[in-house]
N, C-alpha and C positions, 0 to 999 in steps of 0.2 A: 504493500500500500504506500502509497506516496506522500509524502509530509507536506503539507499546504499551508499552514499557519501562518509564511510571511505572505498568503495572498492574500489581496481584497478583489473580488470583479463585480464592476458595474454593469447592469444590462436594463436597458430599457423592453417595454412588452409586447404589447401590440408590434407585429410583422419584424419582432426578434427574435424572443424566448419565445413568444408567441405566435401558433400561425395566424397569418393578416385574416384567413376568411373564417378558419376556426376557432378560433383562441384559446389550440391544443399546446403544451410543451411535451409531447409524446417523445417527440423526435429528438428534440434537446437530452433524454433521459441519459443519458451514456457519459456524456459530460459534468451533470448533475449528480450523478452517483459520484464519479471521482471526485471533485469537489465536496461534498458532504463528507467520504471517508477519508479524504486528505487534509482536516479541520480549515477549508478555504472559506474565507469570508464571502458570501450574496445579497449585494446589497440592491432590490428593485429601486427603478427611478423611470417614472413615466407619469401621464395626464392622471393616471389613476387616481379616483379618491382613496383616502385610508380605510375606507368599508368593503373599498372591493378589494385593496391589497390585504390586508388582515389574511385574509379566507385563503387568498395565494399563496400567501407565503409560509404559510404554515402547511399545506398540501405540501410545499417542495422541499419541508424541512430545512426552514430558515429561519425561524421565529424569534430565532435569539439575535437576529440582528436588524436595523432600522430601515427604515424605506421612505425614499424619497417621491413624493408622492405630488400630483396635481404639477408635474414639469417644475419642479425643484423649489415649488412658492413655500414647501415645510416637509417635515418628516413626520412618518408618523410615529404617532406619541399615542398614551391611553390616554387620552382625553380631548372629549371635540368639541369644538368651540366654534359655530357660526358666525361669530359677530364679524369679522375680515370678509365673512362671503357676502353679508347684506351688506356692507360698507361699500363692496367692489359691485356689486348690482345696482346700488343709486349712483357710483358714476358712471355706470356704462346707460345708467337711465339720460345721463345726460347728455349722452354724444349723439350723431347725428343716426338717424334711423338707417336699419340696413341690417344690424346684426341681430342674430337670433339664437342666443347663447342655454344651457341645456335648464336654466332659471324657466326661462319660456317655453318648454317641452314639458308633458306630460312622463309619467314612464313611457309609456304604449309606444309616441314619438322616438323617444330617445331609443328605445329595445329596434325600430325600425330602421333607423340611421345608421346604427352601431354595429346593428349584429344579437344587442347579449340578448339574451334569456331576462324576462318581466322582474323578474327576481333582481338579475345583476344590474339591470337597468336600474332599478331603485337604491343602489348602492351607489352608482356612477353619478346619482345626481345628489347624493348626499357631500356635497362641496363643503369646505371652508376656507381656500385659498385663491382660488382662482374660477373662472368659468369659461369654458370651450363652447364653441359655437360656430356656425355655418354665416359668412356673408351671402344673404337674401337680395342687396342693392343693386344697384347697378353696377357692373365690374368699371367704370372709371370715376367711381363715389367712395374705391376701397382707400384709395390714397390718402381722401380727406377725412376718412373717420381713423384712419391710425392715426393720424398727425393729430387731427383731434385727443385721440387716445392719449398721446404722447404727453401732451400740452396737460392733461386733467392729472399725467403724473401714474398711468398704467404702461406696463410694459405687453405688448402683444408678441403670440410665439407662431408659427405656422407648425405645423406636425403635419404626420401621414393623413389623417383625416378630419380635424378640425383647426382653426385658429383659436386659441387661447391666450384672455385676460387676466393680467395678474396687477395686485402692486410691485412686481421686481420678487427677483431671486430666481436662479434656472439650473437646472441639473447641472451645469460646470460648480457654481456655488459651493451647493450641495457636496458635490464628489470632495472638491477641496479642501472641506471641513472635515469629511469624514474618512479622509488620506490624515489629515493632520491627528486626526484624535487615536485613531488606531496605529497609525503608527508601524504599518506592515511594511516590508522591502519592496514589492511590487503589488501594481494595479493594470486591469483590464478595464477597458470600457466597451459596451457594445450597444450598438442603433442600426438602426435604418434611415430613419428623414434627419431633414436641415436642421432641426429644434435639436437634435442628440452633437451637433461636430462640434461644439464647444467641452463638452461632455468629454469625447473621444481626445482631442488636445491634451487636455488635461490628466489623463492618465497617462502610464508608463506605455502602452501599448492602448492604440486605440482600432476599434474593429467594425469595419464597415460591413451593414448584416445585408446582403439582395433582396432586395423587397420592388418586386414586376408591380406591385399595387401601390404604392406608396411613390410622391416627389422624389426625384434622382439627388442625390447625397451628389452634393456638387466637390469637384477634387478639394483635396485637403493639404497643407503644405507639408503634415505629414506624413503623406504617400511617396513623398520627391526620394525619403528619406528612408523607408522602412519599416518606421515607425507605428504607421499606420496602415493596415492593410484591408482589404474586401473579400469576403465571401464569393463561391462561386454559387452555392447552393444557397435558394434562400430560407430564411426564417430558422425556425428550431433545429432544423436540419445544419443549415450554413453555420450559425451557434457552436452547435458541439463539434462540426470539424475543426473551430478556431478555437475554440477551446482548448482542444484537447490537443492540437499543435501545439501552443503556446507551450501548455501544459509541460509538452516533452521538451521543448525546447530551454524553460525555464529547470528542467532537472537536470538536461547534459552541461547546462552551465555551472549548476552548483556540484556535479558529475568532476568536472572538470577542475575547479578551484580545489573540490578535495584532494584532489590526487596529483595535482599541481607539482 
C-alpha cells in the first residue's frame, strides 16, 4: 500500500469526479481507493451547496476533511447560516433584469436544468454563499449586468453550466488556505471549465479533466511547462488515469531520493 499523507488533491464535481450527464464517480473508483488507503487528503470544491456535499462526501469516504463548496465563496462547516444568501439576493435584486438565479427556480425547475433527482435539487438550492443562474437577457445586455455586478461589489464566475454570484472568494482562495493549514508536500488540483484554472495554478500539479459538454479550458501557462496537464479520457474516467499517474510518479521520486 502506498503512503499518501504528504498528499492533499483538489477536485472539483460536476464533469470531473463527476460524470457531466450522470453525476456517477463509478469510474473514478480505482483512484479513490488508493487514495483513501494511502491516508491522501480529498478535499471537494465546486458550485455545490454544503447539503449536497455532506451526503458526497461521506459516500466517498472523506468526511474527515472540509469542502469547498458554492465555487470557493466558504467551506463547509456544521453550521448554516442564510443571512450572506439573502444579502446577495437583494443585490442581484438590484441589477438590471436578465438573470435568473436558482432563488427564482422552484425545485421541479432546478431538478430540470441540472439533471438531479427532486431530492438533490432541494439540497442545490439550499445556498448560503452564492447563487448560480442562467442569463435569460439579451446576449448583448450580458456585458452591462456584470459590470453592473461589478460596480454593486459581486464577483461573477462562469462554470460548465451556470454563471454564478458571489460577494468574492473562488476555489484558488480556498485551495490556498487549505495548502497553508495542512501543510502537506504536494497538491493536485482537478477541473474541467474556466471557473477551476485558477484553482489548477495554484496547486503543485494542476489537471485539466475533458469535458465534450462543458466550455473548453482555455491553455494555461502551465501546460508551456508540464506543470499542468489534460486528460485524454473524460470525466471520472480521465480522473483516475491522472491520478493514479501522478500517483506513481510522485512515488519513483521519493523511490529515488531514498536510494539516492
Amino acid at each position: 500500500m502506498k503512503d499518501l499523507r504528504d498528499l492533499l488533491v483538489f477536485t472539483d464535481l460536476d464533469g470531473t469526479l463527476l460524470d457531466h450527464e450522470t453525476y456517477s464517480w463509478a469510474e473514478a473508483a480505482p483512484a479513490l481507493d488508493v487514495l483513501r488507503k494511502g491516508g491522501a487528503g480529498l478535499i471537494l470544491a465546486s458550485s455545490k451547496t454544503a447539503a449536497e456535499m455532506a451526503p458526497l462526501r461521506a459516500e466517498l469516504g472523506f468526511s474527515d476533511w472540509p469542502a469547498i463548496v458554492e465555487n470557493g465563496s466558504g467551506l463547509l462547516t456544521s453550521e448554516a447560516d442564510d443571512k450572506p444568501y439573502r444579502r446577495l439576493r437583494d443585490a442581484i435584486g438590484g441589477l438590471p433584469q436578465g438573470f435568473r438565479g436558482f432563488g427564482d427556480m422552484d425545485a421541479g425547475e432546478v431538478s430540470d436544468r441540472t439533471g438531479l433527482s427532486p431530492e438533490a435539487a432541494v439540497r442545490a438550492k439550499a445556498r448560503q454563499f452564492s447563487e448560480p443562474g442562467l442569463w435569460t437577457g439579451a446576449p448583448d445586455a450580458l456585458a452591462e449586468f456584470l459590470k453592473a455586478a461589478e460596480s454593486a461589489g459581486l464577483t461573477a464566475q462562469q462554470g460548465g453550466r451556470f454563471l454564478t454570484l458571489s460577494f468574492g472568494g473562488n476555489k484558488a482562495d480556498r485551495v490556498k488556505e487549505l495548502i497553508q493549514r495542512y501543510n502537506r508536500s504536494h497538491s493536485i488540483a482537478l477541473g474541467d471549465a474556466p471557473n477551476d484554472a485558477a484553482m489548477l495554478e495554484v496547486a503543485d500539479i494542476g489537471v485539466i479533466v475533458s469535458n465534450p459538454g462543458a466550455n473548453t479550458m482555455p491553455h494555461l501557462p502551465g501546460e508551456d511547462t508540464g506543470r499542468i496537464r489534460r486528460t485524454k479520457r473524460p470525466g471520472p474516467a480521465g480522473w483516475s488515469d491522472a491520478v493514479l499517474e501522478i500517483v506513481e510518479e510522485l512515488e519513483d521520486k521519493k523511490d529515488k531520493r531514498a536510494h539516492g
